[in-house]
VOGU-3710 file (C-alpha; in Angstrom, 3 decimals, decimal comma):
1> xxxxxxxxxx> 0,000/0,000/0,000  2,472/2,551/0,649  4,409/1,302/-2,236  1,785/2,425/-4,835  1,222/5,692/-2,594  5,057/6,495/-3,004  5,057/4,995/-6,572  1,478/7,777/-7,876  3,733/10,541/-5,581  6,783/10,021/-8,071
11> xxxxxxxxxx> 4,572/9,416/-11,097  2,650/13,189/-10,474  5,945/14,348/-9,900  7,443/13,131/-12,930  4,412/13,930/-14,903  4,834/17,470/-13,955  8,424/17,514/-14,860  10,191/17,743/-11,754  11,573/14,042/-11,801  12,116/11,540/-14,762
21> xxxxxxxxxx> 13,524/8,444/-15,118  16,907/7,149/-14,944  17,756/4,939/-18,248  20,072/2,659/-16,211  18,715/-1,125/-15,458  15,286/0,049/-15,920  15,014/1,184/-11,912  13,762/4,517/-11,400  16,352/6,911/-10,881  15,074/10,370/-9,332
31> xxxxxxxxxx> 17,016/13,814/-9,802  16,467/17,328/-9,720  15,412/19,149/-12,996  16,132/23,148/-12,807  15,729/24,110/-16,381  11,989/24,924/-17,185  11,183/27,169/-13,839  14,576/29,752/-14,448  13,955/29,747/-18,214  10,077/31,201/-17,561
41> xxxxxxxxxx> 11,797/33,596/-14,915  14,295/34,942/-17,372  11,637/35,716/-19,598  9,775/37,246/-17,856  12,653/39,720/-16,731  14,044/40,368/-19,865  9,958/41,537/-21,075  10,453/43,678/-17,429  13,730/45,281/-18,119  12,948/45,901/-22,451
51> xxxxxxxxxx> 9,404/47,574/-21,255  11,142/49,630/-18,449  13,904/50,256/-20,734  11,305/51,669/-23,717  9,599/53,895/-20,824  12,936/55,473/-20,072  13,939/55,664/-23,352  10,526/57,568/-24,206  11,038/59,597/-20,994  14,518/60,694/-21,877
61> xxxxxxxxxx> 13,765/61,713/-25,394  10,737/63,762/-24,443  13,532/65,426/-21,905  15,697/66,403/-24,123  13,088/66,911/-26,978  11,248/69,268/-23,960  14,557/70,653/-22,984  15,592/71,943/-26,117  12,085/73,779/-27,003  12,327/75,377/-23,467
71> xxxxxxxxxx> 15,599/76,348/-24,132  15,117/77,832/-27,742  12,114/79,691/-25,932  14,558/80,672/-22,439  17,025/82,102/-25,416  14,310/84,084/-27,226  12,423/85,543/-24,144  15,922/86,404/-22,685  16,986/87,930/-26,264  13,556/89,709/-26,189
81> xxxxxxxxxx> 14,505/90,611/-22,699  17,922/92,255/-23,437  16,507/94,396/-26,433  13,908/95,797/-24,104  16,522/96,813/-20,721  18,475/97,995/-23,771  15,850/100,599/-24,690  15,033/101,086/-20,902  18,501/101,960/-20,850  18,689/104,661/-23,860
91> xxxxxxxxxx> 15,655/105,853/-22,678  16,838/106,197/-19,272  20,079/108,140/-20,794  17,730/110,254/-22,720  15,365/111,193/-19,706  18,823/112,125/-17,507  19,528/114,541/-19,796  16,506/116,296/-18,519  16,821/117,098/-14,975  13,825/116,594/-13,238
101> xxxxxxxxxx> 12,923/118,743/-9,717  13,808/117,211/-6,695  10,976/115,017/-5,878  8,968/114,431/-8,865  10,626/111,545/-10,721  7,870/109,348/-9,421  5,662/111,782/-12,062  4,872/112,228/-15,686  6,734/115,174/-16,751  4,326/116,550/-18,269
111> xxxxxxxxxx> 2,052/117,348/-15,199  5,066/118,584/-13,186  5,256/122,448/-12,537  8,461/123,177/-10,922  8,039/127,247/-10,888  5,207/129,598/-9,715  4,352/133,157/-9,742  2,418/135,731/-7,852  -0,621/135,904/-10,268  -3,760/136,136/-8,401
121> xxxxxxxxxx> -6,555/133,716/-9,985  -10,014/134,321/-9,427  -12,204/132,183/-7,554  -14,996/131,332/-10,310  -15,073/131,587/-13,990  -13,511/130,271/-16,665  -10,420/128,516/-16,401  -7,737/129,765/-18,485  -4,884/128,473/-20,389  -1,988/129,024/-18,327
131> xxxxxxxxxx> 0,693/128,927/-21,059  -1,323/131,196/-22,586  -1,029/134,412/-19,970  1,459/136,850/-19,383  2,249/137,863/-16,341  4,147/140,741/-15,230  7,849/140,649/-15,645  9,406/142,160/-13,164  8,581/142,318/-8,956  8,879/145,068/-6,900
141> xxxxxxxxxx> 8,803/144,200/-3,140  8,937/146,564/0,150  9,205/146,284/3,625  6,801/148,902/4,706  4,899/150,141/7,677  1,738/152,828/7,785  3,298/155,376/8,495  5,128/155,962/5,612  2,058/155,101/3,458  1,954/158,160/1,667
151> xxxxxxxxxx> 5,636/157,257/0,198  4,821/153,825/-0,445  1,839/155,529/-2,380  3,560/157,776/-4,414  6,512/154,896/-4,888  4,135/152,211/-6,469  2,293/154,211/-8,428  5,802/155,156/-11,081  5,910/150,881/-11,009  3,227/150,518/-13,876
161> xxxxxxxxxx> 1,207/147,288/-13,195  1,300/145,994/-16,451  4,535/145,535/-15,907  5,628/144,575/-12,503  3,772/142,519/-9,657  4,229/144,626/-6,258  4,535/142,772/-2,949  4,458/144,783/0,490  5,503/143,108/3,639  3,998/144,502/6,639
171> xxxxxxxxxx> 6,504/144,717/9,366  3,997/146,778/11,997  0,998/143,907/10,989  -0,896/146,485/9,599  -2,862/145,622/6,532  -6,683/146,771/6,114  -5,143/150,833/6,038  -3,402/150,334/2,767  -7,039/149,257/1,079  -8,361/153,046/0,190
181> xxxxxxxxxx> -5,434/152,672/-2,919  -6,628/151,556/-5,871  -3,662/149,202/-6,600  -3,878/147,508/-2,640  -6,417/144,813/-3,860  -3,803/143,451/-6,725  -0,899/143,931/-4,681  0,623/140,993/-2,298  -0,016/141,996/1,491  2,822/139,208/3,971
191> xxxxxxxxxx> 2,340/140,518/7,614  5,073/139,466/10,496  5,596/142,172/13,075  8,881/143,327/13,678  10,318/141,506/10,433  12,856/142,765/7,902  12,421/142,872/4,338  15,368/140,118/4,702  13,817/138,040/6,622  10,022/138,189/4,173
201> xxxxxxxxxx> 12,277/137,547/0,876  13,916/134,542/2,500  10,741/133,116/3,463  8,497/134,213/0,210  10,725/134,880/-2,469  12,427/131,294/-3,346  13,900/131,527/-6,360  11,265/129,097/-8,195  8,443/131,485/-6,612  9,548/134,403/-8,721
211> xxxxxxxxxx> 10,786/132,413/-11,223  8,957/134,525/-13,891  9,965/137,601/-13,402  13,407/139,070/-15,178  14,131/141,566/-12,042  13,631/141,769/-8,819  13,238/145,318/-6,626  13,926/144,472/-3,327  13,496/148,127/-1,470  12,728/150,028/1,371
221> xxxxxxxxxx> 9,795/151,696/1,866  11,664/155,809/2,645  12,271/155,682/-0,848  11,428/159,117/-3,336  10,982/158,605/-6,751  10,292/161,994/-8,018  13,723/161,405/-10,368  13,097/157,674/-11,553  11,313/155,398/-14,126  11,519/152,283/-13,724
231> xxxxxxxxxx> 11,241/151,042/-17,348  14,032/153,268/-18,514  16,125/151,906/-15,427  15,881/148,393/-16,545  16,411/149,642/-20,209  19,664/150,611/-18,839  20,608/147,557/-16,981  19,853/145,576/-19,825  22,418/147,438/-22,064  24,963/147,590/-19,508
241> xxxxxxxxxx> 24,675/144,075/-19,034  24,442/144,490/-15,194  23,172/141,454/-12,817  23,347/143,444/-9,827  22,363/147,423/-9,881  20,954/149,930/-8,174  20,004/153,933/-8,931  21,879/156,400/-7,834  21,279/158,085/-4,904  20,491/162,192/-5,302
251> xxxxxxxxxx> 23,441/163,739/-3,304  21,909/166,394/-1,243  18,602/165,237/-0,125  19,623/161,623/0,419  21,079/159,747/3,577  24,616/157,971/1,751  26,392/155,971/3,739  29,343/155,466/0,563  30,024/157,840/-2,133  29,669/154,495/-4,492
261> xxxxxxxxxx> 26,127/155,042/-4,122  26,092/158,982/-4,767  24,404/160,081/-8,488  27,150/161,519/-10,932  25,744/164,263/-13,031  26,289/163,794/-16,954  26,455/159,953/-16,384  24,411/157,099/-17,177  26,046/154,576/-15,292  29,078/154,451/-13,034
271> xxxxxxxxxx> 30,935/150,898/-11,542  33,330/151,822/-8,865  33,973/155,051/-6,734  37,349/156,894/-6,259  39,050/157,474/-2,123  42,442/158,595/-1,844  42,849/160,135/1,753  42,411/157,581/4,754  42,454/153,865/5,034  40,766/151,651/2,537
281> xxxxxxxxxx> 41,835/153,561/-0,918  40,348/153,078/-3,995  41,542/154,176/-8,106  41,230/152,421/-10,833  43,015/149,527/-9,775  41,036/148,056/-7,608  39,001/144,871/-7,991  37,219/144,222/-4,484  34,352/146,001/-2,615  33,461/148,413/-1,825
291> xxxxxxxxxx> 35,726/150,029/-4,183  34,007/147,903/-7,401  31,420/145,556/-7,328  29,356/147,202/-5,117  25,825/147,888/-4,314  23,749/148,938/-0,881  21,387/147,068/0,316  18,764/149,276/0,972  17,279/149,671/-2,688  19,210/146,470/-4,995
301> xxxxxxxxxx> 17,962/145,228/-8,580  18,522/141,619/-9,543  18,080/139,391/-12,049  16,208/136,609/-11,897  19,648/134,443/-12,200  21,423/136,920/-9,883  18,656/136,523/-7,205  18,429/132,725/-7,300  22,340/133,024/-6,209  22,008/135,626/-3,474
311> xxxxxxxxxx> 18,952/134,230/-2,510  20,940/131,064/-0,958  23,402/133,476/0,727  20,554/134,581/2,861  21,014/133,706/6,621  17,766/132,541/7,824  18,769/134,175/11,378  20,437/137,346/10,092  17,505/139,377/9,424  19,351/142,287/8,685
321> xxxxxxxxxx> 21,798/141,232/6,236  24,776/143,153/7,191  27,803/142,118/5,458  25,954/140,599/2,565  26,780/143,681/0,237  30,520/142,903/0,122  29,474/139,503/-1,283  26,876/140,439/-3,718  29,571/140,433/-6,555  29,408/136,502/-6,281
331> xxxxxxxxxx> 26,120/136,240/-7,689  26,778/138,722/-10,572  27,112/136,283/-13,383  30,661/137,029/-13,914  33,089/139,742/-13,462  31,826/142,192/-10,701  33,919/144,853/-12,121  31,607/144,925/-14,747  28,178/143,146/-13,795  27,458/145,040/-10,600
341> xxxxxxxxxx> 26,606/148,880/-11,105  24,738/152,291/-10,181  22,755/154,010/-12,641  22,978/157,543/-12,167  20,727/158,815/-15,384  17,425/157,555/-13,249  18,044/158,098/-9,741  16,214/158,134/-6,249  15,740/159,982/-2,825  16,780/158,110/0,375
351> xxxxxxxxxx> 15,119/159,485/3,226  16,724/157,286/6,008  13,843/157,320/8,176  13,744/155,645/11,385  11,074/152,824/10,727  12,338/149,295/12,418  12,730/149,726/16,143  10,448/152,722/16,668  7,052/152,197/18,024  4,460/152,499/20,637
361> xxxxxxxxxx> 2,024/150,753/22,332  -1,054/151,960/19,836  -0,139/152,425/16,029  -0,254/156,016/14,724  -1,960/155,882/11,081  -1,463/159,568/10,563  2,438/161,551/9,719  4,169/164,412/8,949  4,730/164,525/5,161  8,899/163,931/4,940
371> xxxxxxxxxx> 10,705/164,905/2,048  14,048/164,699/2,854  16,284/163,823/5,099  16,823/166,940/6,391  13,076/166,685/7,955  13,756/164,621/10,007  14,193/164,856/13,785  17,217/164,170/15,363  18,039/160,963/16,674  16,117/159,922/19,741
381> xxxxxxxxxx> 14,052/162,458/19,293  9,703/162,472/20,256  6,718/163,862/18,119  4,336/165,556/20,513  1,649/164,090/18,518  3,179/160,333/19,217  3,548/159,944/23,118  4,827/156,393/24,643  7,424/156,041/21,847  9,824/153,335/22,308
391> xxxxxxxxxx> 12,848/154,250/20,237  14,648/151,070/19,596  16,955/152,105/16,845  20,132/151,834/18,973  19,322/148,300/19,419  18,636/147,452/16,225  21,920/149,463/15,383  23,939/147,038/17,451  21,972/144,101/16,223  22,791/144,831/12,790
401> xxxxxxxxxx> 26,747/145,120/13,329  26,540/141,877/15,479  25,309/140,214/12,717  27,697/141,214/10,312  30,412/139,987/12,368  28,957/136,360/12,657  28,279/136,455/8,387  31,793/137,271/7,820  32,676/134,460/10,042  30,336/132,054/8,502
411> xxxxxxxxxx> 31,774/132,949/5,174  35,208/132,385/6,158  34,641/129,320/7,485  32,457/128,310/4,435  35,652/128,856/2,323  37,824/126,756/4,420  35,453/123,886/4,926  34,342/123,881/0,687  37,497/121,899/-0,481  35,868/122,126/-3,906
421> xxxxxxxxxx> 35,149/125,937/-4,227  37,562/128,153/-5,724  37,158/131,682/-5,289  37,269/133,363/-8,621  38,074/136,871/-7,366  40,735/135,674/-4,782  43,594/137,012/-7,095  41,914/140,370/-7,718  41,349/141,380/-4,687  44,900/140,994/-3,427
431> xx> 45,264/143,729/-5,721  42,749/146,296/-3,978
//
């Protein structure tokens, strides 16, 4: 029984391929067979590896097929890209050569307005064409108080307002009393109290404010006119060529503090004044103020390019300016010798009256017509008429000299700390 059990075992076995018979002596030799099973393995590996090999083969040509359409397209975009920072570029270069104001480069140029004017505009109405107006051409601005309105009247009036913009700054904060003229409500009223004209045209006159206008008067208010026109004047200037001017000052009713500033008779136009006794000579050699170059600072004419220079020379603590005159020749555009002038064919009155530092506790709107300098009262002196005056002049005086010692000092120490300015006159005026 277990004979025929073992013998069926061997005979499935056999029949299956794992054993087969021996062909010695006819008795059933069993071995091992290990051909069929690795042959169907191998087969199956080799279908494995060729279909995995196809995939990657596939995948690797649709790389570099992939790679070299994205790279043809990197190379155009980035060609595409160059041309276009290349015109960014040229237009850049183009655009520097117009300078743009401080602060609007974020802005389309064309909506940028980097200068104003005084122009009044009107409230309603119309709007007009801006590039199409004209407005004034010149500026005439005073430091003026009420009671010397009479001379402020008769002053503005010989300014025709077709041509020139006037500007009053109201040192004594008075401002209704100058409405009964007819030319207060186009005029420009700036009220500080106790202010110099100085300190109003460092604050209100920026160069890009008055931008429009070819000259600036920048005067006191004791000023007579009865010997000037003011279109003839800057007829003058204009011919001369001068940057920096002022008119002459009449000789015997005037207040002159340097015979620079004294008329000439029989002259249009004079440069430089003429001292041979004391200290400080001055001939026809000399190339420095006050000799040359030289103009006071109680009635100066500018240009509109000299005034954007002097304007920066303004201290905004030295209200008074003292000292600035000797400097003025900087600003003239050139040589001072022959930019800076007085004309003496239109000249004026100064009355020197006393107007900063003298006041009292209520504001007198009435005066005594002046016409000179010779009506005036002495110094520290009281109208009857005007009790509880404060005169202050003395102070103001002192002020003013104080002032002019800490501007030359500034200056000097400007020079020395400016290792990139070179003074163009330093040469001439060793010579004076």
């Amino acid at each position: 029984m277990q004979l025929q059990v073992g013998l069926e075992r061997k005979k499935k076995l056999f029949d299956t391929g794992i054993l087969h018979a021996g062909v010695f002596g006819g008795l059933p030799a069993v071995t091992m067979t290990t051909h069929f099973a690795p042959m169907f393995s191998d087969s199956k590996n080799r279908s494995c590896l060729y279909t995995l090999f196809m995939i990657a083969s596939l995948f690797c040509g649709a790389y570099f097929i992939g790679s070299t359409v994205i790279a043809k397209e990197y190379k155009d975009r980035l060609i595409r890209l160059e041309a276009t920072e290349t015109m960014r570029n040229r237009d850049s270069m183009r655009c520097k050569d117009h300078c743009r104001p401080s602060g609007s480069e974020h802005l389309p140029k064309g909506i940028v307005v980097g200068t104003s004017n005084l122009e009044m505009q009107p409230l309603w109405g119309p709007i007009e064409n801006n590039k199409n107006t004209t407005p004034a051409m010149n500026l005439l601005a005073l430091a003026v108080g009420i009671k010397q309105k009479e001379i402020v009247n008769r002053l503005v009036q010989k300014f025709p307002s077709k041509d020139f913009v006037v500007m009053l700054f109201h040192y004594d904060g008075v401002v209704d009393d100058w409405k009964n003229f007819t030319w207060s409500d186009h005029a420009i009223h700036v009220s500080a109290v106790n202010q110099t004209k100085w300190w109003f045209a460092k604050r209100f006159l920026h160069p890009d404010i008055v931008a429009e206008y070819s000259y600036i008067f920048l005067w006191d208010e004791d000023i007579g006119v009865e010997n000037f026109d003011p279109n003839r004047y800057l007829s003058i200037v204009q011919g001369e060529g001068l940057e920096v001017s002022q008119p002459a000052l009449d000789p015997v009713k005037s207040a002159i503090h340097l015979p620079i500033t004294a008329r000439r008779k029989n002259s249009k136009v004079h440069r430089r004044m003429y001292k041979s006794k004391g200290s400080g000579r001055c001939d026809d050699h000399s190339t420095a103020p006050p000799c040359v170059g030289w103009v006071e600072i109680m009635a100066p004419v500018f240009s509109r390019m000299a005034w954007r220079c002097v304007w920066f020379m303004i201290q905004n603590d030295l209200i008074h300016a003292w000292g600035l005159d000797m400097v003025l020749g900087y600003c003239a555009q050139g040589d001072r010798t022959q930019k800076v002038g007085v004309v003496d064919s239109e000249y004026i009155i100064h009355l020197g009256l006393p107007t900063l530092g003298v006041g009292n506790g209520k504001q007198v709107h009435s005066h005594a017509p002046v016409h000179s300098a010779r009506d005036l009262p002495s110094t520290g002196a009281v109208a009857s008429h005007e009790p509880l005056v404060v005169d202050n002049r003395i102070e103001v005086r002192k002020r003013s000299y104080e002032e002019m010692q800490v501007f030359r000092e500034r200056w000097k120490n400007a020079i020395k700390e400016d290792q990139c300015w070179v003074d163009p006159f330093e040469q001439s005026s060793n010579k004076s």
